[in-house]
N, C-alpha and C positions, 0 to 999 in steps of 0.2 A: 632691380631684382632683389637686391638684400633687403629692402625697405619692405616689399613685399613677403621677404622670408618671416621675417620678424612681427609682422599685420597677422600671419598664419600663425605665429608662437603664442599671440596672445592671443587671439580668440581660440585657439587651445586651451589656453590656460584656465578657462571658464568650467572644464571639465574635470580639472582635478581636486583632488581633497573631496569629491562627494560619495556619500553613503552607497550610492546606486549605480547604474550606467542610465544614462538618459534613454528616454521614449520612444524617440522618433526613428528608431529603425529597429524590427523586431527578426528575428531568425525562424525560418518555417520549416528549411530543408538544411541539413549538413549532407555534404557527400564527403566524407572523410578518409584519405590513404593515408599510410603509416611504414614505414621502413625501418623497423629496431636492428643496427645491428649488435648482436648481443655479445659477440667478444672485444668489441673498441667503444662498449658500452655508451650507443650515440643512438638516433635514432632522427632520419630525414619523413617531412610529409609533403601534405598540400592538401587546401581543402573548397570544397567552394559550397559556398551559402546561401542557398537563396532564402532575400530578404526583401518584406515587406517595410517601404520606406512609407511611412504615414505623415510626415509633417517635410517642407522643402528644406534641404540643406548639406551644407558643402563638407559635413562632416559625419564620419561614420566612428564610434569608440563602442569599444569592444574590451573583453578581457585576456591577457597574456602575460604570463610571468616565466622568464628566463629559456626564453624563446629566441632564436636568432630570424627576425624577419625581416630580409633585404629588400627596400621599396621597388627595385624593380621585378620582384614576385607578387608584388600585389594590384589586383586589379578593379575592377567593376564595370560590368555589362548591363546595360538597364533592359527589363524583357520588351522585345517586341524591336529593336533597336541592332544596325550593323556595329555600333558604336562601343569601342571598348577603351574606358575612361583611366586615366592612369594617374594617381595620385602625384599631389606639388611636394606634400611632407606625409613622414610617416614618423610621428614621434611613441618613443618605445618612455613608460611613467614608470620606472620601476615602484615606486614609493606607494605607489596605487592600484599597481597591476594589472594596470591599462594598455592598452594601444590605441592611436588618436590619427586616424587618419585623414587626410585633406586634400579635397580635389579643388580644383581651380575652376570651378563651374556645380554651380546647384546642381544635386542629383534629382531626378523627377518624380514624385509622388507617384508610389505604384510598388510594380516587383522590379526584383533583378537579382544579379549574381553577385556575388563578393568571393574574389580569387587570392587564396594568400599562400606562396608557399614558405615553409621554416625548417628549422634544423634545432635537435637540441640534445639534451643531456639524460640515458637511464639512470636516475639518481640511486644514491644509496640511503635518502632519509626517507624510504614507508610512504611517500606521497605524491602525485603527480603522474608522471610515467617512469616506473623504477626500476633497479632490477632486484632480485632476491636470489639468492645462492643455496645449490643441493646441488647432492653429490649424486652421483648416475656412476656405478661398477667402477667405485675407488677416486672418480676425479669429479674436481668443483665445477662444476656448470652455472651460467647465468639464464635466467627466468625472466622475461620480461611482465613488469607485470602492474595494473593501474592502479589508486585509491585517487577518487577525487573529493569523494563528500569529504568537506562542506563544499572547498573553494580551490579546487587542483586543478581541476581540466581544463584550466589554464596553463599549466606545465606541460599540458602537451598536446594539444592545439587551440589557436587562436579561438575564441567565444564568446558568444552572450551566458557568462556563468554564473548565471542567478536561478532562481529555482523555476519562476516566471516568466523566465525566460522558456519554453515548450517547444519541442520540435522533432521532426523527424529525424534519425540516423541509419545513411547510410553507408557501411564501413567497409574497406579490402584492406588487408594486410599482405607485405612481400617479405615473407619470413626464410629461414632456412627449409628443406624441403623436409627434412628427417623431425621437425619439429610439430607439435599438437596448437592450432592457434583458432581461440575462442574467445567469443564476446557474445554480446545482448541475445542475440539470433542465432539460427543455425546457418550451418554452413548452404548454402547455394549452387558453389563448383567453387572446384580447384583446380588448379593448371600449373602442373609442374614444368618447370626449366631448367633444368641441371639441377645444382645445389641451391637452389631457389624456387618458390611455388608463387602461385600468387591466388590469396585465398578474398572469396565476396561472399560476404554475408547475405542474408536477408535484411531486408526494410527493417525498420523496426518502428512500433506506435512512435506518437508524439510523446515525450520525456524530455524530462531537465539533465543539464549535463552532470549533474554531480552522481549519475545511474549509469554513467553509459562505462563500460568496462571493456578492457581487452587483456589478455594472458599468453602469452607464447614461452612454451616451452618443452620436454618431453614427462609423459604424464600416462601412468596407470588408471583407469576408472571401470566402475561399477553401473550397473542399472538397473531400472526397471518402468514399467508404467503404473500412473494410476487409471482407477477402475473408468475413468472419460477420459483414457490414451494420450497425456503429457508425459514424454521422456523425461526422466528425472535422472539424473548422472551425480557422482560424487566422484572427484579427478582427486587424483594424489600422486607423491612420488612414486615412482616406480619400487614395484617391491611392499607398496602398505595398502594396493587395494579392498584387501580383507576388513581394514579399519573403518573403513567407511560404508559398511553395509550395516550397520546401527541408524548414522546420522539418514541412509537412502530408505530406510525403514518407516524413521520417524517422519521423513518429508514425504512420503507420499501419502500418508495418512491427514497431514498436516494441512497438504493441498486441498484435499478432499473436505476437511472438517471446515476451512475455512470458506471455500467458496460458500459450503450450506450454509453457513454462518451471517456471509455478507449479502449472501444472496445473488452473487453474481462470480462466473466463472472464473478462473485465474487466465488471464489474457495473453500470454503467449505460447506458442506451439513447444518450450519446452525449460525443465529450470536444470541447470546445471550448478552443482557448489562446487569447489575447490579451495583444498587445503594449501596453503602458503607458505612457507618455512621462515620469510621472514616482514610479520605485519602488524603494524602499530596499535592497530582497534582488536577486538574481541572476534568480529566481525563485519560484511558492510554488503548491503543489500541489494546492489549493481540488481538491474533489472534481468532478469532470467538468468546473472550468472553472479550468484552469491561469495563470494571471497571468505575466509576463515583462516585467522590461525590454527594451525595444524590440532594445537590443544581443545577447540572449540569444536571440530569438527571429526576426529578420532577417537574412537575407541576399542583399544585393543583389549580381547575378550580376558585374557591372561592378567595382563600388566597395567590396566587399566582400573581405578579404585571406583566405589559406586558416585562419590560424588565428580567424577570427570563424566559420569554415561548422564549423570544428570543437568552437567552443565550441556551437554552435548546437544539432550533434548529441549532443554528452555531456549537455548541458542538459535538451535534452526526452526522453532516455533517463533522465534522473535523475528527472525530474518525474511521469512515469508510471509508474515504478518504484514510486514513492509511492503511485498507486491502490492497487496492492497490499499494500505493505510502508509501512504508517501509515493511510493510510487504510480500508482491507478492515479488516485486523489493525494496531491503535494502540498503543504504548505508553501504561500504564498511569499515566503519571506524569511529569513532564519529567526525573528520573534516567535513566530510560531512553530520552531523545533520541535518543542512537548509535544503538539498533536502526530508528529512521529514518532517520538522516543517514549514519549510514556502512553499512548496507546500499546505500540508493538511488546512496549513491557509487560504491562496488563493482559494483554491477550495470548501473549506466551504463556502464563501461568492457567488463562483457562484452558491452553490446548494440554499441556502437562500434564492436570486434573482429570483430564478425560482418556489421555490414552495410560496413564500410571496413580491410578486413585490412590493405590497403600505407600507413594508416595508423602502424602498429604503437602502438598505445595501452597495450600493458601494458610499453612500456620507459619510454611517459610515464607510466605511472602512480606511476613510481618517484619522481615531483616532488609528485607527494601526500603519499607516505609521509615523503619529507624533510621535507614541511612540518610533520606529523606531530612526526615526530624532534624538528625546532626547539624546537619547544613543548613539551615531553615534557622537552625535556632541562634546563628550567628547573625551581628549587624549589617555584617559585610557579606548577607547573604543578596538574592536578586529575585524578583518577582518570576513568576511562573514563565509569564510574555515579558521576553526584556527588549528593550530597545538594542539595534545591534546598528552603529554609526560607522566601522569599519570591519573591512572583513576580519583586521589582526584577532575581532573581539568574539568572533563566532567559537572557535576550538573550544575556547573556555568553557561554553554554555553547553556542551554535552558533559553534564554532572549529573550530581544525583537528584539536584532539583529537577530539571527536564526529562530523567528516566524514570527517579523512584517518586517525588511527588507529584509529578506527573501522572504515574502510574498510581498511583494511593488516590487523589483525586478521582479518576476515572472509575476506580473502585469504590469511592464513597456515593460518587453520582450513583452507580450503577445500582448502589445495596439501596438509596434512597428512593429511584425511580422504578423498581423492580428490573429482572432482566429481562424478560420478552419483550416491554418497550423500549430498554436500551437497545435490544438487539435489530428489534423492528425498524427504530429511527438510526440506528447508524448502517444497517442496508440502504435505508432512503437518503441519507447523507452519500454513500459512496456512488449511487448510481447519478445523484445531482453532479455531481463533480467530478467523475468518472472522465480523465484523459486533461485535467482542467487546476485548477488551483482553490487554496482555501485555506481561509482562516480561522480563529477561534467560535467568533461568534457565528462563521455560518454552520460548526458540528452544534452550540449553542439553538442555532434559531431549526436544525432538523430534530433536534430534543426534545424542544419546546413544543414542537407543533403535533408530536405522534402522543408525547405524554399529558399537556394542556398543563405543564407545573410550569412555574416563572426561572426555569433554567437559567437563563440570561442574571436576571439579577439574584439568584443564591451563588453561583456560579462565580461574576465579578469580582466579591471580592477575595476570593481565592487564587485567581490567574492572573490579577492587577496588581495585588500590593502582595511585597513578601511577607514570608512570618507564615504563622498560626496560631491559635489561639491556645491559653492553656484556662479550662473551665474551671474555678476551683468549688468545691460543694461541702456544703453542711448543712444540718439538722439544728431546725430554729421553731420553735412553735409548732411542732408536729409537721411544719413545712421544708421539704428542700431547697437551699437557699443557694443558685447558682451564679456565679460571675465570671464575665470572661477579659482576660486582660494578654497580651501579646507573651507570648513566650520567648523567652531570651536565656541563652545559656549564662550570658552574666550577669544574672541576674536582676540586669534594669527591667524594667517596662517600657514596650513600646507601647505608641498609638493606635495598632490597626486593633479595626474591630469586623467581623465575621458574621457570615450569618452561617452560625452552625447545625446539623442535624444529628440532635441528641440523640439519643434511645438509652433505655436503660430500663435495668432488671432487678426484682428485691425478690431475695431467700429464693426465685427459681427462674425459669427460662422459659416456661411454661408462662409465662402474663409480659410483655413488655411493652413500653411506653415508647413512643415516639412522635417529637416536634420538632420546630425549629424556632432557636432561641437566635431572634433577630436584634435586642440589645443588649448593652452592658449587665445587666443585670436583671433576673426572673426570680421568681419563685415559682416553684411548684409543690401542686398537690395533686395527689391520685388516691381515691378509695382503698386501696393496698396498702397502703405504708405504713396506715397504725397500726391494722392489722397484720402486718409484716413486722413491725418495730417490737412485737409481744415476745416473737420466737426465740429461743435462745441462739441459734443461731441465724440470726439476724444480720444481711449483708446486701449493700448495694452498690450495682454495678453502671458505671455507664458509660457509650462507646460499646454497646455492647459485638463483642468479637471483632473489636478493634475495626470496623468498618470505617471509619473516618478519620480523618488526620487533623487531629485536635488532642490532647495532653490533658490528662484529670488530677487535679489536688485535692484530697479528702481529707477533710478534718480527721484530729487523733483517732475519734470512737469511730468512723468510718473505717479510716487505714486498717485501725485495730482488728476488723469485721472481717474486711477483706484478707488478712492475714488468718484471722481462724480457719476460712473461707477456703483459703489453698489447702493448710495442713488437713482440711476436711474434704479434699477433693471435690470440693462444689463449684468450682469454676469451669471451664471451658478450659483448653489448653491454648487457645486466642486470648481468653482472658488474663489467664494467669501471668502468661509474656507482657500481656500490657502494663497490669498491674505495678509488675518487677521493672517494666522502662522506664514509665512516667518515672516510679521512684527514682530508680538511678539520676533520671534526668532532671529532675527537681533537688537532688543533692549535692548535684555537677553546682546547680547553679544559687546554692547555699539558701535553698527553702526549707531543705528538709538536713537533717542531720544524719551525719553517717553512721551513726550508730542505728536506726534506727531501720536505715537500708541493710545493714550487718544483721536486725534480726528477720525482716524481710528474706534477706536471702537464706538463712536457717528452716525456714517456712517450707525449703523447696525438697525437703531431705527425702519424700517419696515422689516426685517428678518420674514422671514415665513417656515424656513427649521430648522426642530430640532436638528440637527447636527452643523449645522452652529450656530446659538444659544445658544446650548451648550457648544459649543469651543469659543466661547464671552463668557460666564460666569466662564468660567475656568480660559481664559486668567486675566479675572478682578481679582478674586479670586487672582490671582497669583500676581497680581499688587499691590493688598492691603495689600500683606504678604510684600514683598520690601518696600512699604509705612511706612509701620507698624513700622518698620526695622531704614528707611534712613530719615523722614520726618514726626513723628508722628502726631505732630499737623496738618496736613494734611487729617488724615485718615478719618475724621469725616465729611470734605465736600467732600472725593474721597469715600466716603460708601455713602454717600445723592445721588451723581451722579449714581454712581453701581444702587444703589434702583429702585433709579426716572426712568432710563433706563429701570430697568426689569419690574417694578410695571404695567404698560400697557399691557403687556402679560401676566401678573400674572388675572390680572383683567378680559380677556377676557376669558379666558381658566375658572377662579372659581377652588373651588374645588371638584365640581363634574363635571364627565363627562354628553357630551350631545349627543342624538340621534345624528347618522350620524356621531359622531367621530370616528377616526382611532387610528393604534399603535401608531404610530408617536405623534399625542396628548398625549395619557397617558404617554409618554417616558418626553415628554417635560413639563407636568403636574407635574410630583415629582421631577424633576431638578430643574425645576422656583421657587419652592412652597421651596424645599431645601435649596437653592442660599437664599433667603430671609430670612429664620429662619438665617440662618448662620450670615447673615450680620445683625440679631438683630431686624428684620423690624416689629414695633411694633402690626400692623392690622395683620401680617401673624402669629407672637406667639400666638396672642390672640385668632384666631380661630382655631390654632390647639390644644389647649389649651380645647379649649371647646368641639371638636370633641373629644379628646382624651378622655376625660371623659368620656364619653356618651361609648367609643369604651370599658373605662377599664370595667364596669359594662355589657355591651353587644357585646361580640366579633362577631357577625351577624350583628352590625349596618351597615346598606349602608352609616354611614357619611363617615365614613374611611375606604374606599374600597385600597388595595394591594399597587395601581398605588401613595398614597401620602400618606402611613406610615411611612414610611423613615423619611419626610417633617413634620412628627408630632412627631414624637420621634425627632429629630435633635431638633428641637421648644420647645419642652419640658424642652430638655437637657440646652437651655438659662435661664431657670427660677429656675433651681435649683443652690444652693449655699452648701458649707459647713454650717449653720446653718439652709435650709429650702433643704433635699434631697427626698421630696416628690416625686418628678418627677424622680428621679433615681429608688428609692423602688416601683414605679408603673412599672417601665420597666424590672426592674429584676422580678418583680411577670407575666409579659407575658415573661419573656424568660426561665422563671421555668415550666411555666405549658403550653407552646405549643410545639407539638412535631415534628412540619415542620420546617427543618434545615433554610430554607429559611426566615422565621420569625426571628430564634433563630441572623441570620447574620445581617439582620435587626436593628433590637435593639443593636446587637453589637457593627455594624456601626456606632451607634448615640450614643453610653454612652460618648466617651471621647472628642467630640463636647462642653462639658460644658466650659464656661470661667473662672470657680474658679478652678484654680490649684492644690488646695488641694484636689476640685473630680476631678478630671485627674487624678490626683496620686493612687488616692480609685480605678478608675476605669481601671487605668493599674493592679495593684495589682489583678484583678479579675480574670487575664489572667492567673494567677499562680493558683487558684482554679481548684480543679476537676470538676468543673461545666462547663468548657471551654475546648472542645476537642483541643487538641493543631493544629491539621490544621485551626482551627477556629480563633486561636493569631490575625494572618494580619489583620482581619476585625475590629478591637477592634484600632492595631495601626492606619489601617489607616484613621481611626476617628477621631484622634488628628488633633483638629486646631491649627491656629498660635500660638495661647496664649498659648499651651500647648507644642510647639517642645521643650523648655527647659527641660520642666517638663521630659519628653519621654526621653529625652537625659540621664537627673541625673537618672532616670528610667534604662534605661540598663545599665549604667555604675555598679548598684549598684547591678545588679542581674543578668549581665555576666554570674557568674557560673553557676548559674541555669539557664539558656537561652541554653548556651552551653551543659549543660547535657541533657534538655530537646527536641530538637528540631536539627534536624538535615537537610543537601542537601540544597533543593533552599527554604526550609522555615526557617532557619536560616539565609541565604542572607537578605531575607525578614527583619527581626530584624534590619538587618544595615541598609540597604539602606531606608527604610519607616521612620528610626530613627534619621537619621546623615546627610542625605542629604537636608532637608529643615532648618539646622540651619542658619546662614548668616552672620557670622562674620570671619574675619581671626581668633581669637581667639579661637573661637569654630571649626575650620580646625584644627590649632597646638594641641588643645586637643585632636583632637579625633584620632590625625597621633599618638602622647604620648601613649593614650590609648590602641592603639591597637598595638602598637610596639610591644610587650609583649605579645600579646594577641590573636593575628590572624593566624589562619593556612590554608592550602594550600586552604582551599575546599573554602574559603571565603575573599580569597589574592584580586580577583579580581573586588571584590564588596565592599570592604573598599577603595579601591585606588578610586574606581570610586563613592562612596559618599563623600571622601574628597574633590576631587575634584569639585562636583556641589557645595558643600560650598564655596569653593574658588570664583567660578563664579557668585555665590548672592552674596557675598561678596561686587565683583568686579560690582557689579550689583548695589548695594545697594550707593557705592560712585560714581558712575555715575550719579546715580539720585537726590543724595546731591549737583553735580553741576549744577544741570539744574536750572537757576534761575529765569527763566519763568515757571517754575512747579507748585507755591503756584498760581498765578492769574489762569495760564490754567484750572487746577482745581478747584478754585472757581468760573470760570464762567462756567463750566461742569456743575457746581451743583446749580451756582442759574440762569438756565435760565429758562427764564419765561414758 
């Protein structure tokens, strides 16, 4: 018998350590029950599976993680058969998060059942089956509540948890009776029993488990239909149902614009969202019942600033997006992530555009694709499609590659193939695949065949290899002389090379060019140029409106062109952002000199585009921390310059709004008013200073309206020190007693903005209180200004372990990279490579590689601009012109 134990251990063991779960047995049907109890925060099930067994054999592996499955709960009935087969071993892989079952006789090719029952744990870390905590008339309550994408529902029932894996679910929950409990479908019937009900959903299509969702708890909601009769709900705590009749607003319009869009209905009888008090992601797309932090999905009409009502909407345009594009039609694989995440990204911004035009969302979109760029421009970045060999290594790849150039990509396809064929071929894409799986090349080969262009190969090398390209152009012989070479933030050269889609504009908008520059190096000519090159205002653009994600370097008398260009208002407000990035981002990586970007950015002194404006005060910001860094004595007339630049628009805007203003003001209203406090600017501390007063005594004043709290708390946070923390004990007493997450993030933002290091210290410290939901950490880190990245640093080095026990997936990345990546010395790289040698494991290998490395590159950044020895005049005469 032992002999035989041991014959079963090792042909088990042929199962572990692989990327996948094997072939041979596939999941058709779940019937899934569920027993949370929500005060000894446990939760009992049982499930049974009918599974198609396609190849013979004595073993069935499955996925499960911290799951208690006693082998005599598990079983297997083969269909058609009296015969119920009971497992020899049941080995639990924690390492793999497998389960490996073994019968002692070949199972038979065909159907049949799979019976498991388990017992497990509402965790507290945001993933799996959890619980989250709100208050209901003064007392804490537990919420049951799921997240499984990527790789959860394995925490809380036994499964095939791959995306490919497809199947139906059928769900009952046995909750408290006084409790609200929803998933996928609608309810069916309920049958209550005492203190206990017992709720059956409906069937639900065929779906991947990382969709299927369930919530119990007590819960206010909102409704309505849209115009083809889908109940649409927004569920909240009790007492903020008002909140959520913006996000119910924007979803049913949502639903409506995207069916016409894909050309096929949205598939189930009804979509439910629901706000969550405590949740790791932004939000997550469960099939008909949408999950949101409470911030992503309220907004209150009062207390609520315009860029929260604008996240709100991009939000649940992204999340519905999903029914369609992941859900309906899934990738086959977590390689191909992007086709969920930067699709749903992209296509958020065109439902945005449509229901809020004086928005203008597609000049913000350009802060995506930057962020995109950022990431990209690293060694230790990853191709579009990455290989993914363990599950540890999925969390990581939801970043800005697979959202933002994800989404930049689908935008560049889109502007290259026109959009009625994009539109045309990705209806005939979702209806092929429709209930089914899918990869790059099959959105690829429905492109190819509506449009007749070679999608497949311009396409390749964009989604295969990382990087981008960066074009650089100049005027040679009356011809444009273009080459393209790999962009890298440090400066090297990589090897990939692109097949890029130029376009580009001389002296107007009115004539443009477009090709694609399929090797290292072209020339071009066009009829235009000489005659273009006559004018005095003479300027050429290319990328035009930034449609593509590719990076331009223009010779001197170009650059020079394009700088008259701005101050002449002849660009585009796409352009102009562009212009200003590349630059940045060619100085980051010591091509260009910073002085040169200092009169660049002087170029912007009548900007009228909040986007564009924004991304000048960022880029400053980011200059003054390298200053800070490389050139101290410098900082004091390059902060006068920063000022005196923004002070004119600070002045014209005020801090109240005015009749006939837009979003766009209020967005650029608590940016300007922010940028100022930060920089110490004495007129804007002192009236936020007074406003804020007036606000701690009357939280109804109209001084301090939503749009420039931020700008008062940040303002605040300058005037407090280690011996006067008046202004910190004012902000903790609004983030004690208001109960809009949106507020609480707020204030959060602002604590660690102070410049006495010793409150940086106090106010990271706060993050370890129970008074800080741990998905709320980020907003607290990413507060910290310059004067405080040191502080931040000796901060996690000292409280690692706790960091690592508490917080786990992509809000631990978080910790390093918000942490590690703004320091600037080679010193502070060698320590943090030291530190984490010891200390780093799989799920976060590739977010330490890639924050060591931005240090290297400020670093490298920071002695570039120790050589520039026209730097000290440039900048004083930035700052004392008249």
């Amino acid at each position: 018998m032992a002999a035989a134990a041991e014959q079963q251990q090792q042909s088990a063991g042929q199962f572990k350590g692989q990327a996948r779960l094997p072939g041979f047995a596939a999941p058709r049907r779940y019937d899934l029950r569920l027993t949370p109890d929500l005060a000894a925060c446990t939760f009992a099930g049982s499930v049974d599976v009918a599974l198609a067994v396609s190849a013979p054999t004595r073993f069935l592996v499955l996925n499960a993680a911290e799951l208690d499955v006693a082998p005599a709960g598990v079983s297997f009935a083969p269909q058609g058969s009296d015969r119920v087969l009971q497992p020899v071993a049941v080995t639990n892989v924690p390492e793999d998060e497998i389960l490996i079952i073994c019968f002692g006789e070949v199972l038979p090719v065909g159907e049949g059942t799979l019976t498991i029952a388990f017992n497990g744990t509402l965790n507290d870390k945001m993933h799996g089956f959890y619980r989250s905590v709100y208050e209901l008339n003064g007392e804490k309550k537990n919420m049951a509540v799921t997240q499984f994408e990527p790789a959860d529902a394995r925490r809380c029932f036994p499964c095939w948890d791959e995306p490919a894996f497809k199947a139906v679910f059928k769900i009952t929950l046995e909750v408290p009776s006084e409790t609200v409990a929803l998933s996928n479908m609608p309810v069916i019937e309920e049958k209550v029993n005492g203190p206990t009900k017992i709720v059956y959903f409906q069937e639900s299509p065929i779906m991947s488990t990382y969709l299927v969702a369930v919530i119990v708890g007590i819960f206010d909601y909102v409704e309505d239909f849209t115009t083809d009769g889908t109940r649409v709900r927004v569920y909240t705590q009790v007492g903020k149902s008002a909140q959520g009749k913006f996000a119910l607003e924007v979803a049913l319009k949502t639903l409506v614009l995207f069916k016409e869009y894909f050309s096929v209905p949205y598939p189930l009888p009804k979509m439910d969202m629901i706000a969550i008090p405590d949740f790791a992601a932004g939000a997550m797309e469960n099939y008909g019942l949408v999950t949101y932090r409470e911030t992503a999905l309220l907004f209150d009409e009062k207390h609520s600033a315009a860029a929260n009502k604008q996240r709100v909407a991009v939000v649940v345009a992204h999340e519905l997006a999903h029914q369609w594009f992941g859900n309906l039609v899934t990738m086959e694989w977590w390689t191909h992530l992007w086709l969920n995440e930067g699709f749903a990204t992209w296509v958020s911004y065109l439902a945005a555009d449509q229901f809020f035009p004086e928005w203008n969302v597609w000049t913000q979109f350009l802060e995506e694709s930057t962020t995109g760029f950022k990431l990209d421009a690293l060694a230790g970045s990853h191709p579009i499609e990455v290989d993914i060999n363990h599950v540890d290594e999925i969390d990581e790849i939801f970043d800005a590659i697979s959202y933002r150039k994800g989404a930049s990509v689908i935008r560049m396809l889109q502007s290259y193939l026109g959009a009625e064929v994009f539109q045309k071929s990705l209806a005939a894409y979702i209806k092929r695949f429709a209930y089914s799986n899918a990869k790059t090349e099959d959105l690829w080969a429905a492109l190819e065949e509506k449009s007749g262009e070679p999608v497949k190969a311009l396409m390749h090398s964009w989604t295969k290899q990382q990087g981008y390209p960066v074009v650089s152009v100049k005027l040679k012989d009356g011809k444009l002389q273009m080459e393209q070479t790999q962009f890298l933030s440090s400066g090297s050269t990589g090897d990939g090379q692109w097949v890029v889609p130029i376009t580009l504009c001389c002296c107007s908008y009115s004539r443009q060019e477009k090709f694609l520059l399929h090797g290292k190096q072209e020339d071009f000519d066009f009829s235009g140029l000489i005659e273009c090159r006559k004018k005095d205002d003479f300027w050429i653009k290319l990328n035009v409106n930034q449609t593509s994600f590719y990076r331009v370097s223009y010779d001197e008398e170009l650059a020079s062109r394009l700088r008259y260009a701005i101050e002449t208002n002849k660009l585009s407000a796409a352009d102009r952002y562009g212009v200003l990035d590349d630059a940045y981002a060619l100085c980051m990586a010591g091509k260009q000199k910073l002085v040169s970007l200092l009169h660049l950015i002087a170029a912007f002194k009548d900007e009228t585009e909040y986007t564009v404006l924004a991304h000048v005060i960022s880029t400053s910001q980011k200059i003054a921390e390298m200053v800070a860094v490389a050139a101290p004595e410098q900082l004091g007339n390059l902060k006068k310059f920063i000022i005196d630049f923004l002070e004119p628009f600070a002045q014209k805007l005020g801090w109240d709004a005015k009749s006939g203003e837009g979003h766009l003001d209020a967005l650029l209203r608590g940016t300007l008013l922010t940028a100022l406090a930060e920089l110490g600017h004495d007129a804007t501390i002192n009236e936020a200073v007074r406003r804020f007063n007036v606000f701690l005594e009357d939280r109804e004043t109209p001084l301090l309206p939503p749009d420039v709290r931020k700008a008062a708390y940040v303002a605040l946070m300058q005037t407090v020190n280690e011996s006067n923390k008046s202004g910190y004990e004012s902000l903790l007493k609004i983030y004690r007693e208001t109960d809009l997450s949106q507020e609480k993030v707020r204030v959060l933002g602002s604590l660690a903005s102070c410049p006495d290091p010793v409150v940086v210290r106090e106010t990271l410290d706060f993050i370890m209180s129970p008074e800080v939901r741990n998905q709320d950490a980020i907003f607290l880190l990413r507060g910290v200004c310059s004067g405080g990245y040191e502080v931040a640093w000796q901060w996690l080095k000292e409280n690692w372990d706790y960091i690592l026990g508490a917080y786990s997936g992509t809000l631990l990345t978080y910790f390093v990279n918000i942490t590690v990546s703004p320091l600037a010395t080679d010193e502070k790289a060698d320590e943090a490579e030291e530190f984490f040698k010891s200390r780093t494991k799989a799920s976060i290998a590739r977010t330490v590689k890639q924050s060591i490395e931005r240090v290297r590159i400020n670093a490298q950044w920071v002695k570039s601009i120790k050589g520039e020895a026209e730097l000290a005049n440039v900048i004083k005469a930035h700052a004392h012109k008249d």
